[in-house]
C-alpha atoms as one frame of an Amber mdcrd trajectory, in Angstrom:
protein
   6.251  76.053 -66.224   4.204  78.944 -64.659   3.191  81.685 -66.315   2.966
  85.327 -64.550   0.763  87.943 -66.153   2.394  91.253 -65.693   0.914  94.984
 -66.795   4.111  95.020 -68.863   5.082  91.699 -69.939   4.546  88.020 -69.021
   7.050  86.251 -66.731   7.590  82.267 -66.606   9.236  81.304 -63.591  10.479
  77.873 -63.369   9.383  75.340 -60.583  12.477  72.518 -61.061  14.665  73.958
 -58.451  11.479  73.955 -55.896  11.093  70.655 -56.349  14.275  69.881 -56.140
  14.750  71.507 -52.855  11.453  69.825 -51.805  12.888  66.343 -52.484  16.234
  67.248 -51.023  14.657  68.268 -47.314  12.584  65.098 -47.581  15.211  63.114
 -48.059  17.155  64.627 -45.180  14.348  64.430 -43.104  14.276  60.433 -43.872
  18.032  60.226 -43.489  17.720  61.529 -39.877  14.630  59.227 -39.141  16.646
  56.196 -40.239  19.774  57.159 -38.314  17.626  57.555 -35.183  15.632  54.091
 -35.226  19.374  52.525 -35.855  20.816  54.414 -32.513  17.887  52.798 -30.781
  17.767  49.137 -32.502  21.817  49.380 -31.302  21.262  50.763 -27.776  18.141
  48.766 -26.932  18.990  45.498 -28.230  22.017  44.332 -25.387  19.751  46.153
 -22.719  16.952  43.617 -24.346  19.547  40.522 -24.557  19.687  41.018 -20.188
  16.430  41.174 -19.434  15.564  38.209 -21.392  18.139  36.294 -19.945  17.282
  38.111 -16.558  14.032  36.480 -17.184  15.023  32.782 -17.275  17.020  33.046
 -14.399  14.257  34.422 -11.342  14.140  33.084  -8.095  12.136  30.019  -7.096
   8.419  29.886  -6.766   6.624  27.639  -4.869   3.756  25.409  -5.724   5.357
  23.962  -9.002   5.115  20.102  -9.895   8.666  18.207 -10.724   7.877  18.311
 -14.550   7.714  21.891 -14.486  10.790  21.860 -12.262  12.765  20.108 -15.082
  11.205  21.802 -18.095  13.188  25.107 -15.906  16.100  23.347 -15.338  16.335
  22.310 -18.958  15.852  25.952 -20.020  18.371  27.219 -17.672  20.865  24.458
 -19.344  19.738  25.722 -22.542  20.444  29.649 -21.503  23.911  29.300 -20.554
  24.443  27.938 -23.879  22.813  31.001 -25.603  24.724  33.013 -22.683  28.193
  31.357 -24.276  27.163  32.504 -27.790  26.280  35.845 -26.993  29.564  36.189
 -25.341  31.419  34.514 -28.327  29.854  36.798 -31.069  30.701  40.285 -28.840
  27.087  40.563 -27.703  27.795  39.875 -24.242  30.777  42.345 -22.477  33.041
  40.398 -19.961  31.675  41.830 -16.930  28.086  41.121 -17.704  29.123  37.283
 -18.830  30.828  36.799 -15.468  27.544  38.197 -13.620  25.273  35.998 -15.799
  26.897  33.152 -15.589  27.300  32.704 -12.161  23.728  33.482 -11.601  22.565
  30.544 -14.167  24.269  28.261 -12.367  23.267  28.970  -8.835  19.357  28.720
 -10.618  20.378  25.204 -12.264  21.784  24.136  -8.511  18.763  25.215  -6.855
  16.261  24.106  -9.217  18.290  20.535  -9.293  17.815  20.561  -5.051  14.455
  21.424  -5.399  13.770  18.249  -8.023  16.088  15.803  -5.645  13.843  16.805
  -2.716  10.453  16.093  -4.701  12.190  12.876  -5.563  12.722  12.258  -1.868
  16.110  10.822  -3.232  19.153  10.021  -0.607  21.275  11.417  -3.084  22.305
  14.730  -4.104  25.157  16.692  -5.753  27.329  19.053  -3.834  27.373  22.903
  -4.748  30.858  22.895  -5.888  30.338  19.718  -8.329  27.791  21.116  -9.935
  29.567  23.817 -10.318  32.270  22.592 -11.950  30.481  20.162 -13.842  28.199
  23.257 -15.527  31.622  25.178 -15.896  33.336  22.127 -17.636  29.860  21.392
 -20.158  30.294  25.333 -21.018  34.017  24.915 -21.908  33.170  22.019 -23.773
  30.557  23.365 -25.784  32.514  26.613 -26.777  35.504  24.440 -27.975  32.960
  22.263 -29.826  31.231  25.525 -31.087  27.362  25.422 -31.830  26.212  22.513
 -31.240  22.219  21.382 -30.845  20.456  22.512 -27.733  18.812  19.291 -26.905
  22.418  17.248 -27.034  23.862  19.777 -24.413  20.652  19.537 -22.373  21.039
  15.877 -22.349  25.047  15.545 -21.734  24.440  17.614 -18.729  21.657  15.641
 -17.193  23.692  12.584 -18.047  26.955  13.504 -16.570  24.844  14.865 -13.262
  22.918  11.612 -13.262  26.105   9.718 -13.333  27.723  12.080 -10.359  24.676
  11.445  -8.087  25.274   7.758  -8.604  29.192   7.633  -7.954  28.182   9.820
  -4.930  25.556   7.670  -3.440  26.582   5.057  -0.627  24.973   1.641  -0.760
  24.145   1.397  -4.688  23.845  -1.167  -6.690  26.898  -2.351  -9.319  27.403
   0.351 -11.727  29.052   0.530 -14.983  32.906   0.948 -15.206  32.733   3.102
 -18.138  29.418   5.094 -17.496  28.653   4.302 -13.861  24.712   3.411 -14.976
  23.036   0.378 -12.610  23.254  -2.786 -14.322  21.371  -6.231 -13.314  22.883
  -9.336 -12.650  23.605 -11.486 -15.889  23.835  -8.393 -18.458  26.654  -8.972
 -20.445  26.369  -5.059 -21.770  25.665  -1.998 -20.149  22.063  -0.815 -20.852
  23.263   2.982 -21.166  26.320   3.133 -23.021  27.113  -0.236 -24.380  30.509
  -0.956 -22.997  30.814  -4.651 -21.919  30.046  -5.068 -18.289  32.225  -8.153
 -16.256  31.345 -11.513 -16.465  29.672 -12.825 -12.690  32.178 -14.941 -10.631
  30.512 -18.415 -11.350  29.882 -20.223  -8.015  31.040 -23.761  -8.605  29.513
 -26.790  -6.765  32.140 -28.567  -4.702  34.390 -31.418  -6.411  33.869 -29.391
  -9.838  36.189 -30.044 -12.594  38.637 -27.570 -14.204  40.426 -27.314 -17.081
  44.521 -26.801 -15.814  44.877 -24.530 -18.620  42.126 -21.652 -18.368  40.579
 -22.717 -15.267  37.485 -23.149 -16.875  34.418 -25.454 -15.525  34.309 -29.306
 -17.486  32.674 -32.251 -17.588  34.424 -35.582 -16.713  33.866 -36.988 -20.261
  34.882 -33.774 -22.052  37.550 -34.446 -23.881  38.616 -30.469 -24.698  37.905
 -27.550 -22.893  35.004 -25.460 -24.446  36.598 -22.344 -23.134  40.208 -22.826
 -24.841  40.475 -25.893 -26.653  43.090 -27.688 -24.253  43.184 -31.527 -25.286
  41.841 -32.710 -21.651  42.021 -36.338 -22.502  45.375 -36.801 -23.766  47.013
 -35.125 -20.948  45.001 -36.444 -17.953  45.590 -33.061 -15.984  41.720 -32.327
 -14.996  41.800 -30.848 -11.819  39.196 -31.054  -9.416  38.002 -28.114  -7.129
């Protein structure tokens, strides 16, 4: 309370209501503040979403060594999966996903040229199969939803790996289920694990079969190791 000294008489004038209106400004003042710094959080934050992804996908510059060329091409593989989940969650409009997309994937096409030539490799994927095969990882990974970045990153270089082999002229055996290289005499592919076909066995002239399974015996054997066929009692041994 204040006290005013008068000639005539002494006046006390409260000072609640000016702090109240005090407070009430302040707070208004803070209101507006807060309401501003969300319009720009909300306004800057897609425009910051582009150029970030912008970012990743730049044109080529020379002088780079082929780890450096994968560690991009891994990154790119990594940003259209960030692209996807951007779009998924409304961050990303239609139009911009489109634009985006097709861009990461001519970056992941070049960059993949650009690490087959440093390779001097005779092999190389076409445009449009990379295309689709990016395209078809994408739709794979949304159906799957979130999944780990490194287990995308490798299912694409696996499935590209395995398209450069099928289209290469001239390789060596590959796996039936996988299409990986395999040596002579492995019984399992190295890659995947799928059992690879047994080598034609080259049998040495006048070599005894079993009439049954075919299968290579000895003259004195009196079953067949392979399927048990009673070679002595029925004197059918045939000779190749």
């Amino acid at each position: 309370m204040i006290l005013w000294l008068t000639p005539h008489r002494v006046t006390i004038t409260p000072i609640i209501f000016m702090q109240r209106t005090w407070l009430m400004e302040f707070l208004t003042i803070l209101v507006v503040i807060i309401l501003g710094l969300t319009a720009l959080l909300l306004i800057g934050y897609p425009l910051w979403k582009q150029t970030r992804v912008h970012s990743v996908f730049r044109v080529d510059r020379t002088g780079q060594t082929l780890e450096e060329y994968q560690a991009r091409y891994n990154a790119t593989l990594a940003s259209i999966k960030d692209l996807m989940f951007d779009y998924e969650m409304g961050k990303v409009d239609e139009a911009d996903y489109q634009l985006l997309l097709e861009k990461a994937k001519l970056e992941a096409a070049g960059i993949r040229q650009t690490m087959d030539r440093l390779q001097q490799t005779d092999t190389a994927l076409l445009d449009a199969e990379l295309d689709s095969e990016i395209e078809r990882l994408v739709q794979e990974t949304r159906q799957a939803g979130a999944s780990a970045k490194s287990a995308f990153v490798g299912a694409a270089n696996a499935e590209i790996e395995r398209l450069k082999r099928e289209s290469a002229a001239g390789l060596a055996a590959g796996c039936a289920h996988c299409g990986s290289p395999y040596q002579p005499g492995d019984a399992f592919c190295s890659h995947c694990g799928s059992p690879l076909p047994a080598p034609t066995a080259v049998l040495p002239s006048h070599q005894p079969t079993c009439p049954d399974c075919g299968s290579p015996v000895q003259p004195d054997d009196a079953f067949c190791t392979s399927c048990g066929f009673a070679l002595a009692s029925s004197g059918q041994i045939t000779s190749t």
